[in-house]
Each structure stands twice: as structure tokens, then as C-alpha cells.
C-alpha positions in Angstrom: -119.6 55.3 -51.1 -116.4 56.9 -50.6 -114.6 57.5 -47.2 -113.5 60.6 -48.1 -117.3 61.8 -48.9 -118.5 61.0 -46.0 -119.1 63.5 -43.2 -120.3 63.3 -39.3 -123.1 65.4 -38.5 -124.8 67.1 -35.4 -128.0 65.8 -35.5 -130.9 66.9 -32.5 -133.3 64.1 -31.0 -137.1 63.8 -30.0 -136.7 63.8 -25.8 -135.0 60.8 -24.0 -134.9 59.1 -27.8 -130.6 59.2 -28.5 -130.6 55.2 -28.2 -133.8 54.7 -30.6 -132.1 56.8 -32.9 -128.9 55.3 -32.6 -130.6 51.7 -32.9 -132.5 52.7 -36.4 -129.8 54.7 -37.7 -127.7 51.8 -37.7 -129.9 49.9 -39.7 -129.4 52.6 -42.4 -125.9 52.1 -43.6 -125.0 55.3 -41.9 -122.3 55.6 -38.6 -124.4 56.6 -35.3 -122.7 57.7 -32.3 -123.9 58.9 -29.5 -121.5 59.3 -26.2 -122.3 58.5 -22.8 -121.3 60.1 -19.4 -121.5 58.3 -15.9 -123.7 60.7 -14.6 -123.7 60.4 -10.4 -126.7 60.1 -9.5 -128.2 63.2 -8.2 -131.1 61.4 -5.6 -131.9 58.0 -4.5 -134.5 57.0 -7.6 -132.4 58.9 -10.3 -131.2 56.4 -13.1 -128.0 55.1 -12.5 -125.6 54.2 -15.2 -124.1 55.8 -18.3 -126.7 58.8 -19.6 -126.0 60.7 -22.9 -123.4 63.2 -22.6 -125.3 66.0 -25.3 -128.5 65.2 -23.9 -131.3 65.2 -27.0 -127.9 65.4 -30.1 -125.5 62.4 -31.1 -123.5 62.1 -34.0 -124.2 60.3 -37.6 -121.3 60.1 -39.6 -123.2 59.9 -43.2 -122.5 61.0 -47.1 -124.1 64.4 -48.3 -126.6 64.7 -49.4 -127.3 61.1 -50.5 -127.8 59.7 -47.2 -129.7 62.9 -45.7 -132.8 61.7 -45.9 -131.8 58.5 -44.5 -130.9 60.6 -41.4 -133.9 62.8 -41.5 -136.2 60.4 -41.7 -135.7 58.0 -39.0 -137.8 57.7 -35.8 -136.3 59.3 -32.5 -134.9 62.1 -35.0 -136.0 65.6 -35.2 -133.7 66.7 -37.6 -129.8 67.9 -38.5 -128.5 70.7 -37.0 -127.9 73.7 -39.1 -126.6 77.1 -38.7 -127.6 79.6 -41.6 -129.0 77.0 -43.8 -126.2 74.9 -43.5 -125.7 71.6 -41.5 -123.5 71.6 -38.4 -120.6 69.2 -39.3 -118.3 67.8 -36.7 -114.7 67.4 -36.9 -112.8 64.0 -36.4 -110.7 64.8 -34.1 -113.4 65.8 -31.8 -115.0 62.5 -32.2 -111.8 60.7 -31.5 -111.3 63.1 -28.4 -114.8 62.1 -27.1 -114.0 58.2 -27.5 -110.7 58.3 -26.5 -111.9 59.6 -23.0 -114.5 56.6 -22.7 -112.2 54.3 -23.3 -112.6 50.6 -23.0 -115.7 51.4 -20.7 -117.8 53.0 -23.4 -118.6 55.6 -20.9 -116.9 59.0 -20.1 -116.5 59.6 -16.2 -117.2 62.6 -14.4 -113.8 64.3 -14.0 -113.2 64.3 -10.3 -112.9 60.1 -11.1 -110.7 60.5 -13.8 -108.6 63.7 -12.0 -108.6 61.7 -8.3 -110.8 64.0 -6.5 -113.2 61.5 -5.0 -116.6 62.6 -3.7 -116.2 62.7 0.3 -112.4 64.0 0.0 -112.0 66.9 2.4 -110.5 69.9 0.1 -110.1 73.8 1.1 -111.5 76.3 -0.6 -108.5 79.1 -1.4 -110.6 81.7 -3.1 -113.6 83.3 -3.1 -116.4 84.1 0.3 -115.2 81.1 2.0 -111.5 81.2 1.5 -109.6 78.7 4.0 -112.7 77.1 5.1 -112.0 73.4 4.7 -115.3 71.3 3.6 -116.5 67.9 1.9 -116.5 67.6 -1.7 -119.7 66.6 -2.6 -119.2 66.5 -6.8 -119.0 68.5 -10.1 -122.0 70.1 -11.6 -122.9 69.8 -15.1 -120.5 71.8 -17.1 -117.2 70.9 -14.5 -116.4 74.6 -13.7 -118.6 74.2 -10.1 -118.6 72.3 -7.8 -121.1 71.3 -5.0 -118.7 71.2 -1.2 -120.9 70.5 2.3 -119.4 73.0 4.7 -120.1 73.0 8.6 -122.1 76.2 9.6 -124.7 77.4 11.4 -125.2 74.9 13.5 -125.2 71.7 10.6 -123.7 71.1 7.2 -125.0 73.2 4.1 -124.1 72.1 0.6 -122.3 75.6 -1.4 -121.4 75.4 -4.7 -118.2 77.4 -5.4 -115.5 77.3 -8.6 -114.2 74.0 -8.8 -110.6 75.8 -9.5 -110.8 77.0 -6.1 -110.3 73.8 -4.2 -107.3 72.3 -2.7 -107.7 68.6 -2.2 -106.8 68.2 1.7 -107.2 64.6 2.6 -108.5 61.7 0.6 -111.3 59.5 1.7 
């Protein structure tokens, strides 16, 4: 099979199945991927570690439409995604974006890691209902545009979430 021929495709997964799919598409000549995300831990019994960053989609970089079925077929798969009839292709470049920022570590890291806004930093927030009101980072959502900051009020701290683009990083922890 030709490396020109051969495509990478969006394809969806049964629940909590990306590494079984990953694992049996591998045995089937065709190119899995599925990228991971250091997802902080959002309580004390939450699983800790690297979690798929699309939850229930990874990537299979196959030929069409010899290896479809190959793809189709395989247990923690539900199927290709498709638009219209036709299936959801990925470009290269956004598969080299999404390994380039795992790195070495095989793992993407939540962006206040990788920008150097560490959770217990105190920032300020500059826009927005509490504008100049300094608080305690507390982390990105899902998504990056929000943010979750523990601000001092009413007599104890209350977590806020506010536009991530509206704090100032104060002081480091």
C-alpha cells in the first residue's frame, strides 16, 4: 500500500474504549492514534494520569476504502465519522500539531503548565464583575477559555469561574 493513498481518519469509540481500540487497531496494519491530555484531577478518587484528549474519537491513519472495514470492524469501535455520507478526514498537520505538543512525554499538558501559570499563583482579575479583585488560580476548565479562581468573600473563599483572558498573573507560588 502506497503512502500517498493512505489517509487519517476521525473515527468515534464505544465509551471509555480509545485504548482497546487503539490496541486492536494496531494489530490491523493500520496507524492508530489516539492523544492524551494530563487531565488535573478534578476530586480526590478521580483518575490520575494522562486521559484522552477527544474523549470517545482517536485517529486511524488507514487506505480507502481497502482498509475500511478493517477499521469498522474492530472491537472498541463504533464507526468513522462522516459528514453527508462522507468520512471525516484529518489533515497532517493537525496530527503533527497534536504530537508536537506532547512531546517526549506522550502526554499534552493543560496549558497553565505549559504557559507558567501554576495552580495556587495569585493573579487579578482585570475585566469583567470582579475587576481588580486579586484571587487564587485554581485551573483551566475543559475547553481553556475559563478558568476556575477562589476569591475571598463573604466571610470564606468561593471558587468563580471567569475568562481565563482576564487574569493577570500577580505572584507565583
Amino acid at each position: 500500500m502506497g503512502e500517498l493513498s493512505q489517509q487519517w481518519l476521525v473515527v468515534r469509540t464505544k465509551a471509555r474504549q480509545e485504548k482497546t481500540a487503539v490496541h486492536h487497531l494496531a494489530q490491523r496494519e493500520v496507524t492508530p492514534y489516539c492523544p492524551m491530555f494530563l487531565q488535573p484531577p478534578w476530586h480526590a478518587r478521580a483518575p490520575r494520569g494522562p486521559v484522552p484528549l477527544f474523549a470517545g474519537y482517536i485517529f486511524v491513519r488507514c487506505s480507502l476504502p481497502e482498509q475500511l472495514n478493517a477499521v469498522r470492524f474492530c472491537p472498541g469501535v463504533l464507526a468513522p465519522v462522516a459528514f453527508g455520507g462522507e468520512i471525516a478526514v484529518a489533515d497532517q498537520s493537525l496530527i503533527d500539531a497534536l504530537r508536537a505538543r506532547e512531546g517526549s512525554r506522550g502526554y499534552a499538558l493543560p496549558v497553565e503548565q505549559e504557559e507558567g501559570m501554576p495552580v495556587g499563583a495569585v493573579v487579578r482579575l482585570m475585566s469583567g464583575p470582579f475587576e481588580g479583585i486579586e484571587g487564587v488560580f485554581n485551573g483551566r476548565l475543559r475547553g481553556g477559555q475559563r478558568a476556575k479562581v477562589l476569591l475571598e468573600m463573604l466571610r470564606g473563599r468561593h471558587e468563580v469561574e471567569v475568562d481565563y483572558r482576564s487574569l493577570a498573573l500577580v505572584r507565583a507560588v
